[in-house]
C-alpha positions as a printed Julia matrix, in Angstrom:
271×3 Matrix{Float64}:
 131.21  141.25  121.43
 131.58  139.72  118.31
 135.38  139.65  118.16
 135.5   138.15  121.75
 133.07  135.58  119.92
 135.41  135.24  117.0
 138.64  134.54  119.33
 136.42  131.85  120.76
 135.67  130.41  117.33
 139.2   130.27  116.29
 140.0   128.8   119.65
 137.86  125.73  118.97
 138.57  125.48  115.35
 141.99  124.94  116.3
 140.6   121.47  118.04
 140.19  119.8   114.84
 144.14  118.69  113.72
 142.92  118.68  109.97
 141.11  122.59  109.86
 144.05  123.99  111.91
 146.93  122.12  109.3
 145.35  123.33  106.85
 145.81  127.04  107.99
 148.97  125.69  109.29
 150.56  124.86  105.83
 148.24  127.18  103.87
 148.55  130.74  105.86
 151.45  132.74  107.5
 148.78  133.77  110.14
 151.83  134.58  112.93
 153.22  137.32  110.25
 150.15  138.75  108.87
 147.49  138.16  111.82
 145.89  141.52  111.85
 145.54  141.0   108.58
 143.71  137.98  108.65
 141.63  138.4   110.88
 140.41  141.47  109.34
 139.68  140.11  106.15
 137.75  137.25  107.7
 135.73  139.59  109.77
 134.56  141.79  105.97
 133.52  138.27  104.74
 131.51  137.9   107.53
 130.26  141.34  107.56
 129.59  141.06  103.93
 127.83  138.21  104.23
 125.68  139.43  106.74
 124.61  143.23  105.73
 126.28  143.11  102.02
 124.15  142.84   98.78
 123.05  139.34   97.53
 125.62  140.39   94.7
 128.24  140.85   97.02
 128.01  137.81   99.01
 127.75  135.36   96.33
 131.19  137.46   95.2
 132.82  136.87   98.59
 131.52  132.83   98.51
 133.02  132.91   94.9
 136.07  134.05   95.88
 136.68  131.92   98.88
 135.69  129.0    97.41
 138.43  129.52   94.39
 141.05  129.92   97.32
 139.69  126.73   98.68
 139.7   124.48   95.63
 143.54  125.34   95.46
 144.79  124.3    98.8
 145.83  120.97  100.62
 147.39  119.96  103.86
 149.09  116.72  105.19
 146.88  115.01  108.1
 149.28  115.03  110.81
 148.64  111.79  112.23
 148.36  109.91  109.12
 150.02  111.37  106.42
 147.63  111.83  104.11
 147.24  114.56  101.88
 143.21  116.25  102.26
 141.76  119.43  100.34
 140.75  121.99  102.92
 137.77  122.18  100.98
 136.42  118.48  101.83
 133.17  119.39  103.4
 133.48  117.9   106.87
 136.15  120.8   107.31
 133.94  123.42  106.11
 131.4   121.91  108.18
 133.46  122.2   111.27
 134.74  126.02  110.53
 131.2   127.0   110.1
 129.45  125.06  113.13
 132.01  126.6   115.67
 131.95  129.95  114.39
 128.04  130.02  114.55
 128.09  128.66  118.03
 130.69  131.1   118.95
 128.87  134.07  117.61
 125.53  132.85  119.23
 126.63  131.74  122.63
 128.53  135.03  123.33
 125.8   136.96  122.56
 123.52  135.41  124.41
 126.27  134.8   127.41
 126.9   138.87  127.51
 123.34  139.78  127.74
 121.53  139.86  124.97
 117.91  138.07  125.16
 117.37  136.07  122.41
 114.4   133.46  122.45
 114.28  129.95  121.69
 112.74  130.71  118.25
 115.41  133.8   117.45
 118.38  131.46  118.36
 117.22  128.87  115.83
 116.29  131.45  113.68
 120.32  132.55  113.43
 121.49  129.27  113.07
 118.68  128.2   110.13
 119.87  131.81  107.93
 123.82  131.35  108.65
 123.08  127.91  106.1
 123.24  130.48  103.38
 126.72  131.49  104.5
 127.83  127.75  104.55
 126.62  127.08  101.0
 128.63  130.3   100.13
 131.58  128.61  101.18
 131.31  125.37   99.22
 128.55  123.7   101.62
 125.2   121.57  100.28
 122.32  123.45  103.55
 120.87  120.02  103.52
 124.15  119.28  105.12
 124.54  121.95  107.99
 122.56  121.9   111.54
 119.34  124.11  110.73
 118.57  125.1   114.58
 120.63  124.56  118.03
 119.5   121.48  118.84
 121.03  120.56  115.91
 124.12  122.24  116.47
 124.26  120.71  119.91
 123.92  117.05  118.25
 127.0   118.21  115.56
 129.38  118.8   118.43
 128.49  115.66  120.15
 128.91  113.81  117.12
 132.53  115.58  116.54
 134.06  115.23  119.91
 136.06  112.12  119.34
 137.66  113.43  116.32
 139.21  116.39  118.46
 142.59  116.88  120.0
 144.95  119.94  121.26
 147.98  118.86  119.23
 150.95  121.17  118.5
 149.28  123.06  115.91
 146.26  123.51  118.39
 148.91  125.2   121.26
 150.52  126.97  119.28
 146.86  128.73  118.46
 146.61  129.38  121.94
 150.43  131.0   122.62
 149.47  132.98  119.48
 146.07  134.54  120.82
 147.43  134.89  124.64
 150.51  137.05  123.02
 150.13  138.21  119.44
 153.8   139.46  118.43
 153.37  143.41  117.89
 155.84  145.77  118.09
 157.52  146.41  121.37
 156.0   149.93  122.52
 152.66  148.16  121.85
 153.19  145.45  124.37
 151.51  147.17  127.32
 148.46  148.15  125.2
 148.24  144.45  124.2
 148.58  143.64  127.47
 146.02  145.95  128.75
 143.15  145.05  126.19
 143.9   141.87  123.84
 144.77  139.8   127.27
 141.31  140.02  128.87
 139.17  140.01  125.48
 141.21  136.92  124.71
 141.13  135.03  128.5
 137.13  135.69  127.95
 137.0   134.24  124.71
 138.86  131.35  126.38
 137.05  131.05  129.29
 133.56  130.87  127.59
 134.63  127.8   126.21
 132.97  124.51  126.78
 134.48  122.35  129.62
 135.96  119.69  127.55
 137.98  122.31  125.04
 139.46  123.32  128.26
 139.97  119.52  129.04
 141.73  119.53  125.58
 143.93  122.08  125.78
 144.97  121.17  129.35
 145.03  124.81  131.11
 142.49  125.9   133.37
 139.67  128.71  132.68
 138.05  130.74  135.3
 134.62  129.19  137.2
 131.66  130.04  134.75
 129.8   132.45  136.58
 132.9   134.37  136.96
 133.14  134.7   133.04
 129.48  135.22  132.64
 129.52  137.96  134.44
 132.71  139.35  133.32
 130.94  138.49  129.73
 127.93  140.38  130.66
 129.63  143.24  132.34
 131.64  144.09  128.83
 128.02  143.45  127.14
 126.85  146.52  129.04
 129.84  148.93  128.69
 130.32  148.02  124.86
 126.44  148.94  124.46
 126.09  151.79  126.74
 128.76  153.62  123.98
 126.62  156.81  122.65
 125.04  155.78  119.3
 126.4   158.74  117.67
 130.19  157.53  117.89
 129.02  153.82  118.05
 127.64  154.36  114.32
 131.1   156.27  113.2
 132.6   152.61  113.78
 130.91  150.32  111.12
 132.49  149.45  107.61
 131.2   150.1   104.84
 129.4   147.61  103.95
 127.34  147.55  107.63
 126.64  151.41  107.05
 125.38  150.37  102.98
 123.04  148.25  104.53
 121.57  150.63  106.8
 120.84  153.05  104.15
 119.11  150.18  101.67
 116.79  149.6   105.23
 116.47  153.02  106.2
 116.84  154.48  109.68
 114.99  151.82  111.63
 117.18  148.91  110.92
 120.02  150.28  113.44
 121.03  147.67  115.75
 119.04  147.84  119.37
 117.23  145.73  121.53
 113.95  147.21  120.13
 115.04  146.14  116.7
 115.93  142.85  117.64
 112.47  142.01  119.42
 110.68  143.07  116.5
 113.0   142.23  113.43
 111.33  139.03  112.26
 107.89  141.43  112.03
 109.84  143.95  110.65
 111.51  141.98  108.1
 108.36  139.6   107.63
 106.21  142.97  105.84
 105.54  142.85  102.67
 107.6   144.98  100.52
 111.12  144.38  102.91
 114.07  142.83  101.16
């Protein structure tokens, strides 16, 4: 579920005309996609089940690549680093809310207290990237209050549509067309469709009713996690199946887990 939740993210980072010129000017993301989005998926892995070592690596890396880069504002002109903070800020607020609300959308229960428990931990991740925590929402009511604050400052310009062409048909090669067709299509239309109602305002296309993609969302919740554990944990990389060994064999993913992780990880003697 999480990549359905990452297509989402990237759809509403795209909103914000600086954060999408500034991949825009800084990325060839239409050549080397895959590739992209594979890398940004290890940083987030690594961030979340990697070492402390290996995270504050990954931060230190990213944040060199940052410090490097500018874009042109398209409506004004104006050069901007695509490290000023209210950028980071926006990459990190819709990717949390992305992960979150797909994961709570496709069936998994998470409480009041868990949900503001995710977004109060992912602050480390934003002061990885170049972030002050002070700065960044520290539970969902928070979040909520972030996006109402930002709203005026979006817009679906070019560089926003041609994001969406891109993730409703991602050039492949030709004899891979119908296998696009038959699996990125719908896992992108639900990552579309779980938007909120005024991204779809924005981008001026329709999405299906909500209850249709909630249960389409939940349906794909239940056939992803009915996979048999013994080829779901062949899938992980690396640095997912690392972590499970530092834990031991309790800290597998499962509902059980994730009703009793904050006891779990709360004993003394956890790290």
């Amino acid at each position: 579920m999480m990549w359905i939740a990452g297509v989402r993210a990237l759809y509403l980072q795209a909103l914000h005309p600086r954060a999408v010129r500034g991949v825009m000017e800084n990325s060839d993301f239409r050549r080397d996609a895959w590739g992209r989005l594979l890398r940004t998926a290890d940083f987030v892995g690594t961030l979340t089940y990697g070492t402390t070592e290996a995270a504050e690596r990954a931060g230190s890396r990213v944040r060199a690549i940052h410090r490097k880069l500018s874009a042109t504002d398209p409506g004004t002109g104006e050069r901007f680093p695509v490290d000023d903070p209210e950028l980071l800020l926006w990459i990190h607020c819709a990717q949390i809310d992305s992960f979150l609300h797909v994961l709570r959308r496709s069936g998994v229960r998470l409480t009041a207290a868990q949900a503001d428990r995710y977004v109060d931990e992912n602050r480390m991740g934003a002061r990885l990237v170049g972030l002050d925590p002070a700065d960044v929402p520290a539970d969902t009511a928070g979040l909520a209050a972030y996006f109402e604050r930002i709203r005026p400052e979006l817009a679906a310009g070019p560089d926003a549509h041609a994001v969406d062409d891109f993730l409703r048909a991602p050039p492949i090669h030709a004899l891979l067309v119908p296998g696009r067709n038959l699996l990125w299509r719908p896992l992108a239309g639900l990552a579309y469709g779980s938007l909120p109602g005024w991204a779809h305002q924005l981008y001026r296309r329709p999405a299906p009713a909500p209850r249709s993609t909630s249960r389409r969302l939940r349906l794909t919740g239940r056939v992803l996690r009915s996979i048999p554990a013994g080829l779901r944990w062949k899938l992980p990389p690396g640095h997912i199946l690392k972590a499970m060994r530092r834990m031991g064999p309790g800290s597998r993913p499962s509902p059980y887990t994730l009703r009793t992780s904050a006891a779990i990880l709360d004993r003394p003697g956890r790290a």
